[in-house]
Every structure is written in structure tokens, then in C-alpha cells.
Steps between C-alpha positions, in 0.01 A plus 500: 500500500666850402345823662298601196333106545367623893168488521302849593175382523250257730415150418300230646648114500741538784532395884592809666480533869278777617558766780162330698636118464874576567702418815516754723712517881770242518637266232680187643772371316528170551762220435478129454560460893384259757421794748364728216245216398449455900358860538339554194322148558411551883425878445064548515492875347547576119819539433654640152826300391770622232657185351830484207433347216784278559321335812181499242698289288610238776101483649349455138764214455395313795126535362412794680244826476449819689168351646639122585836671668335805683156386555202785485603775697795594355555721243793388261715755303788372299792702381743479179721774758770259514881474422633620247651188379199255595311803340703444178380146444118535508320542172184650486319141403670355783351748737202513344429121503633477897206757572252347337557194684589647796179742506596769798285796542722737360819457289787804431623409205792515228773714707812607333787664690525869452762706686590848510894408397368286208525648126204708418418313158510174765312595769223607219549202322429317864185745544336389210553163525365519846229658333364339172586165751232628768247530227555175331478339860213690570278435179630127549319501855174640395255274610661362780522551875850697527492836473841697346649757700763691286832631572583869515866506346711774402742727616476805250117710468486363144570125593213534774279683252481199287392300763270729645328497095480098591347553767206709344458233212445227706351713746700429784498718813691294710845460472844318678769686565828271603712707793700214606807614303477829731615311763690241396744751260501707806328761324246623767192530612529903447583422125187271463290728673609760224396280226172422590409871584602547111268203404200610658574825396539390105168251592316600801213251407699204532516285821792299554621201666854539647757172563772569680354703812318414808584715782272729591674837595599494119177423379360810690690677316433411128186635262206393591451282161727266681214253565704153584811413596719160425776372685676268788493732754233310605719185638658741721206702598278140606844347649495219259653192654579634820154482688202283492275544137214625706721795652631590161124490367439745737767742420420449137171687601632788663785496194214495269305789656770731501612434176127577414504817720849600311374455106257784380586761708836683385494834328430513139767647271431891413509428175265224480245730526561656188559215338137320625325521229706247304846406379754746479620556098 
């Protein structure tokens, strides 16, 4: 797909997670674990759980599905936000056929690294594939139970402006944005904060999912189209391993209610305001 080939205009035929059905509060990311599968099993409130494609790959092997692995009253999102070099060997039929077997609730699909210190003509290259593979995946789900959340990608106003014209055409208003890298390139929370101010300022309509942050003195402090957050903080936060299950379930609630009492209530951008109306040109 070039830029000229980026569509500018709605259509019907895709599954597109909308800003009523979405996840919202905290986002568990979960491993293959003994004592991840121990809380998630013994836990009696809905939980949402983030899951790598990679671990999507081992459960659909062993003859598995969202429903028969997490039972009813969980709410399964998987992830193509993996490494780069795992990342590098998944094919968009391959992904596609794992999610159609493995049927979660929502799937983030077709991610392709894109860094600031990259080559411009790459990291658009990357954006578009990202792209045109978000809408193939998306079209290929239509009819089915999983729901596509899409990436927000770019690192330039132009490389997010082509997603944000995705967005419209397949009329998504709910997006992922992947902070992990903030944190693990030691690049800062203050940094990330930045960049999501200028996204809701270029998109204000948008609500987004963030991986990569869970504590809540941060989360105060982001927009207030910061509606879920996606991370391990959580093992820490419920003391994973180190109590009894029932004593982390319990501090998973109070986790979960101030991660709640954290999302939606940061100060918009200044120039989201201007910008509310629609996408900025």
C-alpha cells in the first residue's frame, strides 16, 4: 500500500472494536504460568487479560480457545506487540488463521517495529504495512466474534496522520498505543506523557488503550482519553506468589479500583480543543 492507496473514506465489512464494547481500567498481561493460570482461574470478578500472540500460538497447538482456556468471565485480548525478531517471523495468514481458531474477544493485530532512530522511508514503509495489514485482518474477521483493535504507530505528524485516515475508514475510535519501549529504552515516562498529549491533540476523539503502564500516580497524570491500561505491574501490585490467591484477589480489587479512579480524569491537551472537531490536516 503507498500513501496515495490510503483509504479516506468509511466502509462497512470490518470488525472494529467500538468505544462502548472496549476494555476499559486494567489490562492483565498474562503469561503461560502456573500462578498466572491460578489467579485468573480462582479469581470470581471479570477480569480483562492481554495475551502475546506467541503464547496464542502454543494454546491453539494444544487444541485450545479463548472460551475453553479462560472460561466466561474473562475477557481475552491478544497482542502481535511482541519481539522484534519473533515479530519478524509471523505472516499475516499465520496470524490470521491462529485467531480464527483461537477466537479471543479482541485481537491487536499486524505490528511492525517503528522507532524514532529508524530511516524515515523505513519507519513509513513499517506504518503502512502495519496499516493495509490491520485492514486485511480486519475485513478477514468480519463475521466473527473478535473484534480488531488497531495500532497507533508513528513517530513523525505525517506517519500518525495516515493512521489516524485508517482509523476513519474503518471507523475505528479506539486505538493501542504500545509505551513499553518508554521504559524499557529508558526513555521516560515524561517523554511518553509528551507523546500522547500530541496524539490527543492531533485526534482528540480517539480513546486509547495503553501497554506498558499501570501505576497509578502516572496515570493521573495522562489525557483523559487514556481509557485502559496494560501491563505486569499487576504481579507486583496483587503480590503474586508470595501470599495466599485469596489475599492477592483482594488486592487485585483495590489495584483495580484505583487504576479505575486514575484513567479518565487527567487534563486534556490545550490544543485538543481546537482540534475536536476532527483530525488535524
Amino acid at each position: 500500500m503507498t500513501q496515495h492507496q490510503i483509504p479516506t473514506e468509511n466502509h462497512q465489512g470490518f470488525n472494529i472494536a467500538s468505544t462502548d464494547e472496549a476494555p476499559k481500567g486494567p489490562v492483565l498481561l498474562i503469561e503461560r504460568q502456573e500462578a498466572h493460570d491460578r489467579f485468573h482461574e480462582d479469581h470470581s470478578r471479570q477480569l480483562t487479560v492481554l495475551l502475546r500472540i506467541t503464547a496464542v500460538k502454543t494454546l491453539v497447538n494444544k487444541g485450545e480457545t479463548a472460551k475453553s482456556y479462560f472460561g466466561d468471565h474473562i475477557t481475552v485480548i491478544t497482542t502481535t506487540t511482541i519481539n522484534d525478531r519473533l515479530l519478524s517471523n509471523l505472516g499475516w495468514d499465520d496470524e490470521l488463521d491462529m485467531i480464527q481458531q483461537f477466537q479471543p474477544d479482541f485481537h491487536i493485530p499486524c505490528d511492525y517495529p517503528v522507532y524514532k532512530d529508524d530511516d524515515a522511508l523505513l519507519r513509513r514503509k513499517h506504518v503502512l504495512k502495519c496499516l493495509e495489514g490491520t485492514i486485511w485482518i480486519a475485513s478477514n474477521l468480519y463475521g466473527t466474534k473478535t473484534r480488531v483493535i488497531p495500532l497507533l504507530k508513528g513517530e513523525t505528524p505525517y506517519e500518525r496522520r495516515l493512521c489516524y485516515q485508517v482509523f476513519q475508514y474503518l471507523g475505528a475510535r479506539y486505538c493501542v498505543f504500545y509505551g513499553t519501549q518508554y521504559f524499557t529504552a529508558n526513555i521516560g515516562f515524561y517523554q511518553l506523557q509528551e507523546d500522547l498529549r500530541t496524539v490527543i491533540s492531533e485526534a482528540p476523539y480517539l480513546r486509547v488503550m495503553l501497554i506498558g503502564l499501570q501505576a497509578t500516580h502516572r496515570l493521573k497524570q495522562l489525557p483523559p482519553q487514556i481509557v485502559a491500561a496494560a501491563g505486569q505491574r499487576w504481579i507486583d501490585e496483587v503480590q503474586l506468589r508470595d501470599i495466599p490467591y485469596n489475599q492477592s484477589q483482594e488486592r487485585y480489587i483495590q489495584m483495580e479500583d484505583n487504576i479505575n479512579d486514575a484513567l479518565g480524569h487527567g487534563q486534556m491537551p490545550i490544543m485538543a480543543w481546537s482540534n475536536s472537531e476532527g483530525v488535524t490536516a
